[in-house]
N, C-alpha and C positions, 0 to 999 in steps of 0.2 A: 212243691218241688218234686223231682224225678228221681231223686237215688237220696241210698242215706246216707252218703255222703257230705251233703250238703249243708251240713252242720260243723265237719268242719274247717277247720282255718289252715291253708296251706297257702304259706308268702306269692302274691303277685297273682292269686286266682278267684277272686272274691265272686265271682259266677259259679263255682263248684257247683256241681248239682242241679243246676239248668240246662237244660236238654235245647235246643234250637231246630227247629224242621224248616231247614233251607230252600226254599224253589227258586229262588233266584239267580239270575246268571247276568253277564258281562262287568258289569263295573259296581254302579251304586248298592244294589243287593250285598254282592260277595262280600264287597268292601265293609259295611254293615256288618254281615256277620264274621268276616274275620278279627273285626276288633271284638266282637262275643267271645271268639273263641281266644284270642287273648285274655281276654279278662277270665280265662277257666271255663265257658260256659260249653257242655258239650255239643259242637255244632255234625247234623248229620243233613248232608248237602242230596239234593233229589235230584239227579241228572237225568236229561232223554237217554234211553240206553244204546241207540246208533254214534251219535256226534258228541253230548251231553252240553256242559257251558258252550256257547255260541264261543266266548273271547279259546275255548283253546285252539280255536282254529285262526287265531288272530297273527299275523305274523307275515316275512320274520322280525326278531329272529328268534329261532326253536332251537332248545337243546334238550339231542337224542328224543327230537319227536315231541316234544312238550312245550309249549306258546309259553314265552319268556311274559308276556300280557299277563296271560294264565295265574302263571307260578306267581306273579306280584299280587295278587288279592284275594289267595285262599288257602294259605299255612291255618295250620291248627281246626283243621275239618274232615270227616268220613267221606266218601263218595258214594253213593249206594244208586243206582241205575234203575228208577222204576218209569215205565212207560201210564204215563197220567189219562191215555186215550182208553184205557183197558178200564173192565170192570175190576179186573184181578189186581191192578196197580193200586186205583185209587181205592177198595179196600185195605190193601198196605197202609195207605197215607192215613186213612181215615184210622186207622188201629194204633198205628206209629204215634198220632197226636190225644191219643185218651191219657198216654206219659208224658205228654209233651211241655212243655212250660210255653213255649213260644214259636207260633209259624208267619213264617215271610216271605212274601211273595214281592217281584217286581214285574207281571203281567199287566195287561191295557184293565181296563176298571170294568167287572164281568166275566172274564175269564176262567175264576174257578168257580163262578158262581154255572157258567156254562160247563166246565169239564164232569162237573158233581161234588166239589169241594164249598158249595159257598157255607156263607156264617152259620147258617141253619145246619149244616150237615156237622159243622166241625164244633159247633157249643153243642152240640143234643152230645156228643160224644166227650167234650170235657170242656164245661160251662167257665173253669177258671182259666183258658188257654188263653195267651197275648197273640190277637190277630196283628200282622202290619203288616202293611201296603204301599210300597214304593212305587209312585206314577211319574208320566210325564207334565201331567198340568190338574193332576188331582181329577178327584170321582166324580166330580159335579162342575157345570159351567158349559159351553159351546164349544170347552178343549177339550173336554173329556177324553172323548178315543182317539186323537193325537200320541200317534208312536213317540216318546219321549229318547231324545237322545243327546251326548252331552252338549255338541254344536248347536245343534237347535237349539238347548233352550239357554247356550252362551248367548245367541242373537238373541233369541224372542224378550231373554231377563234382562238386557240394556247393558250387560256387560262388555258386550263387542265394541258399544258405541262410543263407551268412555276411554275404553283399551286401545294404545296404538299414539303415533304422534299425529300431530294436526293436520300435517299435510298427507297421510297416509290413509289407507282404506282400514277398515272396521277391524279390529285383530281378536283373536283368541286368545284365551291365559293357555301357558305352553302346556296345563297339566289337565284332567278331566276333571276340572272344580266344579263342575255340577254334578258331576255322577259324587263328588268324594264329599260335599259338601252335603250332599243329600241323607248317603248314608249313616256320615256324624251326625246329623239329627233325627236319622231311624233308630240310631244308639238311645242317643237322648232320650227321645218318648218310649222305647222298648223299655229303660231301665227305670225312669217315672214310673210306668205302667206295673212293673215288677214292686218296686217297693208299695203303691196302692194294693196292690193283690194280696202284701203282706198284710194289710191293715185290715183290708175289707175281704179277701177272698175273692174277690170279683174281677174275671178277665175283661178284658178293655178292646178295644180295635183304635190301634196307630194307624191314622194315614198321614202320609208324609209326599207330597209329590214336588217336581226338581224345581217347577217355575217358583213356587211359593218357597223354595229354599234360597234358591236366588237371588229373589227379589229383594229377601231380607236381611241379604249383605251389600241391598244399596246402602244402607244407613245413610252418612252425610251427603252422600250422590241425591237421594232421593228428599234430605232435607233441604238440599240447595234448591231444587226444581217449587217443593213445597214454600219457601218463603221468597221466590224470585218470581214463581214460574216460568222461567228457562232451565231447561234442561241441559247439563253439565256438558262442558264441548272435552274429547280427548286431547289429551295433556302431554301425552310422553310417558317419561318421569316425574315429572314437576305434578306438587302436591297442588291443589285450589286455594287451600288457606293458608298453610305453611309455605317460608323460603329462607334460610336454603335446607329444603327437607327433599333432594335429589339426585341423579347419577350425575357423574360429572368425570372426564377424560383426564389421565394423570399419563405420564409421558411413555408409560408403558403398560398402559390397560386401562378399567374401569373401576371407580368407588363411590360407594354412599354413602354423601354425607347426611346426617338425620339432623340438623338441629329446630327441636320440636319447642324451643320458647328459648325466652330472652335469658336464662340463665347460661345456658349452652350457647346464646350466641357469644357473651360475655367471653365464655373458654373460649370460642374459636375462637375471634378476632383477638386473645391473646396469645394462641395457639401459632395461626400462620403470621405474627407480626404485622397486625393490619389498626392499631390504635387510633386508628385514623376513623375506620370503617363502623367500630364501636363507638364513636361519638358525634358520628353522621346524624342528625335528626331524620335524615329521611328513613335511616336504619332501626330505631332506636326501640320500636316494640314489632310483635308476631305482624301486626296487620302494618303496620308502617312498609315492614320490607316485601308484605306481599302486592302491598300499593305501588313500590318502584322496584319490584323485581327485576323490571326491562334495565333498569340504572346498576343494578347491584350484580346481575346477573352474569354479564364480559365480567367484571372484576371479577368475581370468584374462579370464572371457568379459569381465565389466565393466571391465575395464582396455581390453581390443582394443576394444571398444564405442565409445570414448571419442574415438576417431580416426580419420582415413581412412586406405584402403591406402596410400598415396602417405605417409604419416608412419611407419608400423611398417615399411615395404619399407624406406624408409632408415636408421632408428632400429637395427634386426635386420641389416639386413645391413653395416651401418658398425660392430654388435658381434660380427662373424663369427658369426648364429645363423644357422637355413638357414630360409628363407622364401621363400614364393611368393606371388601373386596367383593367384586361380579365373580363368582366362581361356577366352573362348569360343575354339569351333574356326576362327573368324575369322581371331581375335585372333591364334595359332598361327599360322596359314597366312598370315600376313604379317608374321611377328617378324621384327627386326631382323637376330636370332641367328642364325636357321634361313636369312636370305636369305645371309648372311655365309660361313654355313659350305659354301652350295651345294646346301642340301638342299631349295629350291622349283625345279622344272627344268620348263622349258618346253618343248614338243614341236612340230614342225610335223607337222600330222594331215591328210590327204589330203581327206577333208571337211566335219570340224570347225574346221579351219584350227589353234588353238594348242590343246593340250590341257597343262594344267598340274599335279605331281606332288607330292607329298612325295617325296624321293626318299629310298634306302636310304641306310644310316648308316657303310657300308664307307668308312676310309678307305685309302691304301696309301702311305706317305712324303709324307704332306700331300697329295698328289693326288685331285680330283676330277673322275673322268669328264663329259665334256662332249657327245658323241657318242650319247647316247639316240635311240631311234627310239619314235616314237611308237606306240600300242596300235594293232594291224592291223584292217583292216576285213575281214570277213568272205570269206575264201576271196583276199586278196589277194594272198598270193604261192603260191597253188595252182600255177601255172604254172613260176613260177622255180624253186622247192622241186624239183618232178620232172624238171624240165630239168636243174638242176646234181646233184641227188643220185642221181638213177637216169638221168641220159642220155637222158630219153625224148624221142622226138623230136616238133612242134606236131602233126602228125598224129594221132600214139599218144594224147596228151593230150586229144584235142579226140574221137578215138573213144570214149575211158571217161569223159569228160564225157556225151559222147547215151547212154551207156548205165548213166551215175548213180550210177558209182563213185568219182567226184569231182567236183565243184564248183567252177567257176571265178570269182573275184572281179571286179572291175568292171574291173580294169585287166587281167584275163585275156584269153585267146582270143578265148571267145565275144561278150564286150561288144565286142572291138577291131572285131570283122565286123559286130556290130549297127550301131556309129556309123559304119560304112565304105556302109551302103546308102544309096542313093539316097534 
């Protein structure tokens, strides 16, 4: 562990005391360690000291100069500005991780091993450090140095193919599910890796890369192909094995219906007054009505047809069937639920003023963290980061700033002496 802190218990931070050494940027990385830095673990993020994260230049849309992209996946981190091309940086780095608990990179496979950072240089320096590596198709195979990116490997992982209606071309999922799916399982093996370390004292190297994360949310996708040998055709809505488990047009907008087995269909069909539809044989169990879906199919849409959401929400959910409304991402970002539960968290931001979150879904004995710091502006705690973790003194700092080893933020050294002249 990094501080003595870490011993102990403060509600919603069970990472207390875990240091995190960031090099990661755009999506799956940050994403990664901002759920660390949720969970309390302290994350100090290493940005190029020119541009730094590639996504803050993603946009728009910016507020007051700062990528809206940005600000979504790196609450609760330092920003400290070291140039990795220098002798003088990657001493930083290499110093920074002898405290370290944990370094993460999302570079092609060889990269630090090229700049001066590989496994030899950072275990000779602290043998118990959690390495992990975030790729596009992993360190090893004929994909190796394939630039990983989320599109790509929506195509390359089969996700596109099953995505979209029949008659349409290959579609994306509307969010970066493979950069965000990636990173929930960088979480996963980093905190594996931690609790081994407890046991054994012994650092580990996570690699995780996006194909292999992917791939292994075919699940029944890829168990169809496995006992048919065909591969799954795109569907829509409409589930493969369940019916009616889909979207379906109500007189004034879209709802889901889920009914996921025969006790639910029971509800419905006493739900929408279809007594009839409940004692159908062709209906009568899960694979029955997915065998005459084409038969059952007009009847249901024309019954939801018939009424507004606001009539089946109450109708379904007063006969315990499970249903939803289509709501926009608005719509989300201000639900009741989500304001209730603590998961909208508002930030004060140095010059955005509030920057506002989804925040993570962790809870700990009902407690939720209150204490977020908002996403760092660019080289902002350069200063403090080398002050408290390596001791250096404003001199030393303000020397490998002029000579472009690091990078000061606006609240740093060199801005403090610009606003100090006359």
């Amino acid at each position: 562990m990094s501080d003595a802190t870490s011993t102990a218990t403060v509600p919603g931070k069970p990472l207390l005391g875990i240091r995190v050494l960031d090099l990661t940027r755009v999506v799956s990385g940050p994403f990664c360690t901002m759920l660390l830095g949720d969970l309390g673990a302290e994350v100090i993020k290493i940005e190029e000291p020119t541009q730094g994260d590639d996504s803050r230049a993603f946009g728009p849309p910016f507020m007051a100069g700062e990528s809206a992209y940005f600000l979504s996946v790196n609450r609760n981190k330092q920003s400290c500005c070291i140039d990795l091309k220098t002798e003088a940086g990657l001493a930083l780095v290499v110093s920074m991780a002898r405290d370290a608990d944990v370094l993460i990179d999302n570079f092609r496979p060889g990269t630090l091993q090229r700049l001066g950072l590989g496994d030899d240089v950072l275990r000779a320096a602290n043998p118990s450090l959690i390495l992990c590596s975030i790729t596009g198709f992993g360190d090893s195979g004929p994909d190796a140095q394939r630039p990983g990116y989320d599109l790509i490997l929506q195509g390359e992982s089969g996700f596109m193919d099953i995505t979209g209606f029949p008659d349409g071309p290959p579609t994306k999922v509307g969010t970066s599910v493979a950069d965000l799916v990636t990173g929930l399982y960088a979480v996963q093996g980093i905190l594996a890796a931690l609790v081994e370390r407890g046991r054994c004292h012994t650092g580990r190297r996570v690699d995780v890369s996006m194909l292999d994360s992917m791939a292994s949310l075919l699940t029944f996708n890829a168990g169809i192909y496995f006992a048919t040998g065909q591969s799954p055709q795109r569907r829509g809505n409409a589930h493969p094995t369940i019916y009616p488990y889909e979207t379906f047009q109500a007189s004034d907008g879209w709802v889901n219906v889920g009914v996921a087995n025969d006790k639910f269909w029971i509800l419905f069909c006493e739900a929408v007054g279809q007594d009839v539809l409940r004692h159908d044989p062709r209906f009568a169990t899960g694979p029955d009505r997915v065998k005459h879906r084409l038969a059952l199919q007009p009847i249901i849409e024309g019954l939801v047809r018939e009424r507004p959401r606001a009539h089946w929400m109450k109708c379904l959910l007063a006969a315990g069937v499970p249903c939803g409304q289509i709501r926009s991402v608005g719509e989300v970002c201000e639900a009741e639920q989500l304001v209730t539960r603590g998961m909208l968290v508002s930030m004060d931001h140095p010059t955005v003023g509030t920057v506002k979150n989804v925040y993570s879904p962790f809870r700990f004995d009902g407690s939720v963290r209150t204490d977020n710091q908002a996403p760092p502006t660019l080289g902002q705690h350069t200063e403090s980061v080398l002050q408290r973790l390596l001791g250096l003194p404003p001199e030393q700092i303000e020397q490998l700033a002029r000579a472009g080893a690091v990078a000061l933020g606006e609240t740093g050294l060199a801005a403090a002496k610009t606003k100090a002249l006359p």
